[in-house]
C-alpha positions as CSV (number, residue, x, y, z in Angstrom):
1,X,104.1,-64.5,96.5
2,X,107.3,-66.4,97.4
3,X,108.8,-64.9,100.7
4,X,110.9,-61.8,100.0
5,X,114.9,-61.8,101.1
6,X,115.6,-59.4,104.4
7,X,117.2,-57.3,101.5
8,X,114.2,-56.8,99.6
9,X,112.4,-56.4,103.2
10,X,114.6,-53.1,103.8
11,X,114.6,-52.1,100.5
12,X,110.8,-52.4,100.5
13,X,110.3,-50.5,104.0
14,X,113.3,-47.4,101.9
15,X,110.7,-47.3,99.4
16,X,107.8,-47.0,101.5
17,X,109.5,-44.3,103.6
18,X,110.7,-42.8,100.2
19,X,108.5,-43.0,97.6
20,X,109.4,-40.2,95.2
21,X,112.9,-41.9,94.9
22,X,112.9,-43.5,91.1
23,X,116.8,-44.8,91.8
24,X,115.8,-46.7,94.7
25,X,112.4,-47.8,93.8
26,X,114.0,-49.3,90.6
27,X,117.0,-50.9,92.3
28,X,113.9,-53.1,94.2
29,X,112.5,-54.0,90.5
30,X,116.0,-55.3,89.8
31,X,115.8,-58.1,93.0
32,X,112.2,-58.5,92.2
33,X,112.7,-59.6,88.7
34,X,116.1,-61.4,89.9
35,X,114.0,-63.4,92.3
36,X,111.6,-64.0,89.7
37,X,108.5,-61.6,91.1
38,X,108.4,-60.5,87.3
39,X,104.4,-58.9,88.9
40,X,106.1,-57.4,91.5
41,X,108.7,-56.3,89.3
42,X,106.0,-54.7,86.8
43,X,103.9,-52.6,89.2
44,X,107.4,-51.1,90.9
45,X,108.7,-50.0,87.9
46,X,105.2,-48.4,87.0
47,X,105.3,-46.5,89.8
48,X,108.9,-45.4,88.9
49,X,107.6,-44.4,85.3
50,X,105.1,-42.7,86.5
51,X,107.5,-39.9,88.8
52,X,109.8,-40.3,86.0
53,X,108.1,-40.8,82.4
54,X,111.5,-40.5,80.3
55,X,113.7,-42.7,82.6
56,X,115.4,-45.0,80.3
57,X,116.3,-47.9,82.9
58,X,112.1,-47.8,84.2
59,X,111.5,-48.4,80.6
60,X,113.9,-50.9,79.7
61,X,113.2,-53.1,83.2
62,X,109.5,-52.5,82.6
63,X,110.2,-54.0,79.1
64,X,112.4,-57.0,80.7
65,X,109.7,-57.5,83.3
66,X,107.0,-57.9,81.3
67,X,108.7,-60.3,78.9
68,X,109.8,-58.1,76.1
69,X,112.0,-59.6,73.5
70,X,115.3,-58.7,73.4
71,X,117.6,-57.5,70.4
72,X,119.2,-60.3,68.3
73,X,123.0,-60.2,68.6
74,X,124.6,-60.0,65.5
75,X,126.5,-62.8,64.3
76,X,130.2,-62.7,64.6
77,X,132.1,-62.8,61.3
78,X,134.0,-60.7,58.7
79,X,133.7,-57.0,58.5
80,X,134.1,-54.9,55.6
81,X,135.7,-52.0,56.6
82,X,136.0,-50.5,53.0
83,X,132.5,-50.8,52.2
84,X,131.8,-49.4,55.4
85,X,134.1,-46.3,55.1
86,X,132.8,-45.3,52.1
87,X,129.3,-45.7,52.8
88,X,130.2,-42.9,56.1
89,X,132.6,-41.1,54.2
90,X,130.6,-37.9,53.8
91,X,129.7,-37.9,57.2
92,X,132.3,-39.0,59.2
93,X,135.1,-35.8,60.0
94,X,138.2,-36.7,59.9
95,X,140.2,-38.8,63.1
96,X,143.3,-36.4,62.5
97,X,143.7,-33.2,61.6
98,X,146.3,-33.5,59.1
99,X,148.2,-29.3,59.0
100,X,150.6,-29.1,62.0
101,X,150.0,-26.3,64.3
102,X,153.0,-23.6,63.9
103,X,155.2,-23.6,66.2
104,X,155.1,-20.4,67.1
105,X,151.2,-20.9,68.4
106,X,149.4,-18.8,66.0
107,X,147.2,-21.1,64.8
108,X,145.7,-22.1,68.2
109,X,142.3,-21.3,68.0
110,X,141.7,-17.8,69.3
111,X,138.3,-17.0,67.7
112,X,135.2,-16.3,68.9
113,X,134.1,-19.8,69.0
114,X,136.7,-21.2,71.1
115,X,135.2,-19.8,74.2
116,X,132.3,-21.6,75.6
117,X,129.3,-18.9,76.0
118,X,126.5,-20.1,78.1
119,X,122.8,-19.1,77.4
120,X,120.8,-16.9,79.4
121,X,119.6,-19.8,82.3
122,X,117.2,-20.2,84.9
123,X,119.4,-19.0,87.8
124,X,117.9,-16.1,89.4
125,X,118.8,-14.6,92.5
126,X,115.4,-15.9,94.4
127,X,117.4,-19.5,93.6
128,X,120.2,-18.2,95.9
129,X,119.0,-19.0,99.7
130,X,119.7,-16.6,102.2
131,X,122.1,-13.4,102.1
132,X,120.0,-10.8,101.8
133,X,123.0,-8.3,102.5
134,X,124.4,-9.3,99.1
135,X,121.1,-9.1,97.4
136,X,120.6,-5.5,98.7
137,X,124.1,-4.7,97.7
138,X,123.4,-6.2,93.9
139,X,120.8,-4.6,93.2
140,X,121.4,-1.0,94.7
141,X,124.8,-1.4,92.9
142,X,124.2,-3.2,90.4
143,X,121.0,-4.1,89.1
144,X,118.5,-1.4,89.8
145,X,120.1,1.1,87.6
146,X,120.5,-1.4,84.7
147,X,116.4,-2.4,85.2
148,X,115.6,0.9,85.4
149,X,117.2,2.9,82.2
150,X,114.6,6.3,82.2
151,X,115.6,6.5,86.5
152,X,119.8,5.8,85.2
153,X,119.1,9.2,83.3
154,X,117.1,11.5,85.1
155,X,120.0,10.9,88.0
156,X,123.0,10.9,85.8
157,X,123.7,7.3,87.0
158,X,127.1,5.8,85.1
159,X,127.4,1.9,84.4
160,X,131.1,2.4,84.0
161,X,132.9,-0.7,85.9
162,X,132.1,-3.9,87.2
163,X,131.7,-6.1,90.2
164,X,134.4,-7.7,92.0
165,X,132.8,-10.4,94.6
166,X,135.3,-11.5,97.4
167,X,135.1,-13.5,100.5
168,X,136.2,-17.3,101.7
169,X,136.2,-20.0,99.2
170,X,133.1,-22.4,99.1
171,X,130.8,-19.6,99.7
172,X,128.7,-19.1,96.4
173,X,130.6,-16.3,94.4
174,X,130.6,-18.0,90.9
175,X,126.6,-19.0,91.6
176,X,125.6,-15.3,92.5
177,X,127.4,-14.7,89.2
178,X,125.6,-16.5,87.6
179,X,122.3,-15.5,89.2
180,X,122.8,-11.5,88.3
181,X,123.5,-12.8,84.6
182,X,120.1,-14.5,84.8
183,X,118.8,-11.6,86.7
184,X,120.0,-9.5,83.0
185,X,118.8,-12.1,80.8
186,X,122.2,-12.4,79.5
187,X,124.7,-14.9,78.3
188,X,127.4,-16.0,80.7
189,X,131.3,-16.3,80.0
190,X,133.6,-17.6,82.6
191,X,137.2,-17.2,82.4
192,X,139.5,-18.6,84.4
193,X,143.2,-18.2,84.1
194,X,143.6,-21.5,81.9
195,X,141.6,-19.6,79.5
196,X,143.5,-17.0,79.0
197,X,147.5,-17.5,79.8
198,X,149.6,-19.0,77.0
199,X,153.3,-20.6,76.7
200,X,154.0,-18.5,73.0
201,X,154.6,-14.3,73.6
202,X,151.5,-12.0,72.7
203,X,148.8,-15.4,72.5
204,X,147.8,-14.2,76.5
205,X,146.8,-11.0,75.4
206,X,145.3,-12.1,72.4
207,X,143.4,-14.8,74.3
208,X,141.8,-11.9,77.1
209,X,141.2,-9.6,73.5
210,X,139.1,-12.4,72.0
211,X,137.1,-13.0,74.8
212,X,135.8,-9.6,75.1
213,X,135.0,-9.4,71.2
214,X,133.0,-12.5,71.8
215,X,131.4,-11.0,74.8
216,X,131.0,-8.0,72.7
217,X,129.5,-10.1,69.8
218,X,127.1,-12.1,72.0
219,X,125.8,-8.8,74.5
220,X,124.1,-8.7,76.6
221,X,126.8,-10.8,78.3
222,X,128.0,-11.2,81.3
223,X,131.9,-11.7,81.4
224,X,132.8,-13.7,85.0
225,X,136.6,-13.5,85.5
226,X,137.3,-16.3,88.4
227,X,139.8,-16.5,90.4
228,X,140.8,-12.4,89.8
229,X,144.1,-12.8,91.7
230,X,145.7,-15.1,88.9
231,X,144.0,-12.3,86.1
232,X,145.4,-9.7,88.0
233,X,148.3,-10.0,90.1
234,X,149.8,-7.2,91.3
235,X,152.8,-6.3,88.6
236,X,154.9,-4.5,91.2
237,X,155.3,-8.6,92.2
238,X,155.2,-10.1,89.1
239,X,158.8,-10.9,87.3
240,X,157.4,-12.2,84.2
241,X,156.4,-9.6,81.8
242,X,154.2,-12.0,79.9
243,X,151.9,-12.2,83.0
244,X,152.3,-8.0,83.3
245,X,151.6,-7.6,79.3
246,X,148.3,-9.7,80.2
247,X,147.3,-7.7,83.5
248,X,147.5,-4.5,81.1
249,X,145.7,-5.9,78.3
250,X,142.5,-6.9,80.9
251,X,143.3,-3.0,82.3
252,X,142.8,-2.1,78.5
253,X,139.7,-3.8,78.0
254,X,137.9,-2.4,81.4
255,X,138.3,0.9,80.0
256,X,136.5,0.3,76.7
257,X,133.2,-0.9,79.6
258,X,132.0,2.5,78.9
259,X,132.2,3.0,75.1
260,X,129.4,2.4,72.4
261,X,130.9,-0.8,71.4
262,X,130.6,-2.5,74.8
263,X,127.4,-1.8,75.2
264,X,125.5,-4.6,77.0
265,X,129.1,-5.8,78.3
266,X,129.0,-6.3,82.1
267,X,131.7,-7.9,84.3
268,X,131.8,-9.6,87.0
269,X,135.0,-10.5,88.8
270,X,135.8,-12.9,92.2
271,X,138.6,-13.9,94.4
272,X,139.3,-15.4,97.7
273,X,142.4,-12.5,98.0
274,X,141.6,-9.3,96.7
275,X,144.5,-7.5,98.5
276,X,146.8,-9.5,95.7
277,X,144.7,-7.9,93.0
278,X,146.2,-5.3,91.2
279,X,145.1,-1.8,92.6
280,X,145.0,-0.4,89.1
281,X,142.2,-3.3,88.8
282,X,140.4,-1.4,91.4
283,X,139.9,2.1,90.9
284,X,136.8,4.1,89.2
285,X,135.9,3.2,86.1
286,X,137.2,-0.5,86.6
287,X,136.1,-3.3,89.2
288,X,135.4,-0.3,91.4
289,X,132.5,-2.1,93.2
290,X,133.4,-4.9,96.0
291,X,131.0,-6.9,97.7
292,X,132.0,-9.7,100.3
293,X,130.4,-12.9,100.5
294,X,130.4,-14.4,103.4
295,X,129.6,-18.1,104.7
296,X,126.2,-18.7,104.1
297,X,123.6,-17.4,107.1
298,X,120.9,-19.8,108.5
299,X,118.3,-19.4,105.8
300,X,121.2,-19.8,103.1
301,X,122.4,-22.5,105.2
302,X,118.8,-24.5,105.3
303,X,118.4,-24.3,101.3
304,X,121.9,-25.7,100.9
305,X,121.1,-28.6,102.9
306,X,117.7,-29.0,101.7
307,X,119.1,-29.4,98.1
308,X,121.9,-31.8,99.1
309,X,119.6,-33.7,100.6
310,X,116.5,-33.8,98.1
311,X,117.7,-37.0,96.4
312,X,118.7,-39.0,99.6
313,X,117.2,-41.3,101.9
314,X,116.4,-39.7,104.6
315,X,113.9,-39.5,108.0
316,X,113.1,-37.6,111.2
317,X,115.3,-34.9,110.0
318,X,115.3,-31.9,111.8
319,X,116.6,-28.7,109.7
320,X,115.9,-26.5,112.5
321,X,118.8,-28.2,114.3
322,X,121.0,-29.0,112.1
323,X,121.3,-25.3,110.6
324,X,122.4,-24.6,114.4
325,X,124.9,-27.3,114.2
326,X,126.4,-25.9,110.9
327,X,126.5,-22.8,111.8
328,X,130.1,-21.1,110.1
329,X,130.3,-23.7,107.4
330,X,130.7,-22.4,103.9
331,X,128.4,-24.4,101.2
332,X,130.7,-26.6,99.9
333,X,131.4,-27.8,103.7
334,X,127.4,-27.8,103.7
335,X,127.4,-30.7,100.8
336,X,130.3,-32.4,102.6
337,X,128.3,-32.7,105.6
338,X,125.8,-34.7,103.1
339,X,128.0,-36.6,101.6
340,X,129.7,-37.8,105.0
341,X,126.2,-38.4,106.3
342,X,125.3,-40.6,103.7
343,X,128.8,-42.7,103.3
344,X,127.8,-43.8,107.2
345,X,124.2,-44.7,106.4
346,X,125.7,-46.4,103.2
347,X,128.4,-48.6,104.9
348,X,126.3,-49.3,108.1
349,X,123.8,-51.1,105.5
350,X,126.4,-53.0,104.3
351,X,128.0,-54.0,107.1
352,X,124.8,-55.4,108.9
353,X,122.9,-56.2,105.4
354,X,119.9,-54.3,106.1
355,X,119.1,-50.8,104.6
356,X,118.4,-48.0,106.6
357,X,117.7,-44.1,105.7
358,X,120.1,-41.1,106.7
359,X,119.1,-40.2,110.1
360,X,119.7,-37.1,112.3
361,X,122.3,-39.1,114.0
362,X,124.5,-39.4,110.8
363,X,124.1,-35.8,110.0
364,X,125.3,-34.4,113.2
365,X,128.6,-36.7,113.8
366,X,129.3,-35.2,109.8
367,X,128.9,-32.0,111.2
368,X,130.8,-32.6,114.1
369,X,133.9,-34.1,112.2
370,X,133.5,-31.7,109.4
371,X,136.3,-28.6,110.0
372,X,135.0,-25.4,108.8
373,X,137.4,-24.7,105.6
374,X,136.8,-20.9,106.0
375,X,139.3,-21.0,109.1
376,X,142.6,-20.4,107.2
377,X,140.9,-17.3,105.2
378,X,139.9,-15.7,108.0
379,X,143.1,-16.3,110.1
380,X,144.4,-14.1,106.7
381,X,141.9,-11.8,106.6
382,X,142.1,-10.6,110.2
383,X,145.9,-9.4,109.6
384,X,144.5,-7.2,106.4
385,X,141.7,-6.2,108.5
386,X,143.8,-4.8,111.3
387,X,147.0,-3.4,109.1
388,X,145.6,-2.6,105.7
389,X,142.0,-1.1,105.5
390,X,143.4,2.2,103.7
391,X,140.0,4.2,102.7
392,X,138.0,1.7,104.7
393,X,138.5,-1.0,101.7
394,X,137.5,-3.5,103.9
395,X,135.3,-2.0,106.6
396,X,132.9,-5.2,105.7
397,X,135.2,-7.9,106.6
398,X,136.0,-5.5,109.6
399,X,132.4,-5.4,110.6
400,X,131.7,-9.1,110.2
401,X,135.1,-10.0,112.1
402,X,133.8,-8.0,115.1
403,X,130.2,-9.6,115.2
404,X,132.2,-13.1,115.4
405,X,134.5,-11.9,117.9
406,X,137.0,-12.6,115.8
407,X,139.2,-9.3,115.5
């Protein structure tokens, strides 16, 4: 075998360290099969077929390796585009839709098939590392009485309302969410205020009717409203009565939860600022359940990392540590701390031309340069903790503010 480059050398002693890793593994095929070690080649990209039966690149530099011929080009020349047209013609829509929209916006399309529906997934709550608090709080509030319809009766338990999740941004709201709709075994619809707000008068409250007939239409569904404090501003602050009509028209809507033809409609809501939510949003019968999410605790914290990390070259990493070292960092910090880590593995191999893994070293100066971005929310949050707790609203942020010596 001819004597291997110091780049195939580190990329060799990667693999070794990393074995499971197809992207890698098959980036050495490439130099093998570039430096003519077409064997060499052959048995790496076996091994990457055989963690990775489907992977198209494995196949198609197992097929190069080995010799395969490739696809004749065709030969340039003239085309004919009639023939060709009508021989696709039944198939093909067409590039342009040919009516004009009106222009007062009515024919934007407002049914139920406009909004995307997601199918029940695989997300479950055991998928969401960590905060036990909130998984308590889900299912005593939540869940339990919607498992459990015979125990809902005998105690006279209502599922009037929904679920408004608050807390810091970057903490997990929209994938707990998502977890208690896989939790139900039901279809998922998020709506965001892009969704629903329109320039034309009447479309916005159109818009927030159609996507509760659709979530009507497809139940059990859950209905996720993100980012609640665009939905539902307070209208005592609101000088457009378009974005007023809207916040009654969702108020409208949340009081039908209870009738016979919303059976099977739950909703979820979330916002980094629930003290600009409409209090009208907030009272019995309505998003009358609050839970806060906090930055994820050291279990939460471990999974996070452990994910980010699965697909990376890494050694010698100690999670025990590193948790410590993150400690107050909301999840998407958590991936940033990954992603920094792996840009100074990434340009440190190019600089000095040898490969090297991701190494404790890297993921503590990430963590070290990394500013927690939950320090702005909670320099807010203290002030409402303090001055406007009215009917202990927020006795949970009070609580956690105290633990962290923060209020």
């Amino acid at each position: 075998m001819p004597d291997d480059s110091p780049l195939i050398q580190s990329l060799r002693t990667a693999v070794a360290a990393a074995p499971a890793d197809v992207p890698l593994r098959l980036h050495l095929a490439e130099l093998l099969l570039d430096a003519g070690q077409s064997d060499a080649a052959v048995a790496e990209a076996a091994v990457a077929l055989q963690h990775a039966p489907g992977d198209a690149q494995a196949r198609d530099l197992m097929a190069r390796a080995m010799g395969a011929p490739q696809q004749p080009v065709p030969r340039q020349g003239a085309f004919d585009w009639q023939a060709a047209q009508e021989q696709v013609g039944d198939v093909v829509p067409p590039r342009f839709v040919e009516a004009p929209v009106r222009a007062d916006g009515q024919d934007d399309p407002g049914d139920a098939e406009a909004w995307d529906v997601e199918t029940p997934g695989g997300v479950r709550l055991a998928d969401v590392g960590g905060m036990q608090d909130v998984k308590d709080r889900l299912e005593a509030a939540f869940l339990a009485p919607l498992r459990n319809p015979e125990l809902r009766k005998l105690y006279g338990k209502s599922l009037r309302g929904g679920l408004l999740l608050y807390g810091p941004p970057g903490c997990g709201k929209t994938f707990i969410a998502r977890a208690v709709a896989g939790e139900l075994g039901a279809a998922f619809l998020s709506v965001s205020v892009n969704d629903v707000l329109d320039m034309w008068i009447g479309n916005s409250e159109r818009n927030m009717h159609e996507i509760f007939e659709t979530a009507r239409r497809q139940a059990p569904c859950v209905v996720f409203l993100d980012e609640l404090d665009a939905l539902g501003a307070k209208r005592s602050r609101t000088a457009h009565s378009g974005m007023r009509n809207t916040v009654n028209q969702l108020l409208t809507e949340l009081d039908g939860i209870d009738s016979a033809a919303n059976e099977g409609v739950f909703v979820l809501a979330a916002t980094n600022v629930p003290w600009d939510v409409d209090i009208a949003l907030r009272r019995p019968g309505r998003l009358d359940r609050t839970i806060l999410v906090l930055p994820p605790d050291g279990p939460a914290r471990e999974a996070i990392l452990r994910y980010h990390l699965r697909d990376r070259p890494i050694e010698n990493v100690d999670l025990g540590k590193l948790v410590k070292a993150t400690d107050g960092l909301s999840g998407a910090d958590l991936a940033h701390v990954c992603e920094a880590a792996a840009e100074r593995a990434l340009l440190d191999s190019a600089r000095t031309g040898t490969v090297r893994l991701i190494g404790m070293k890297d993921l503590l100066a990430a963590a070290k340069d990394v500013v927690p971005s939950t320090e702005p929310w909670f320099a807010s949050a203290r002030n409402v903790a303090m001055f406007a707790n009215q009917g202990g609203m927020y006795d949970d942020l009070v609580a956690y503010l105290k633990k962290r010596r923060k209020l």
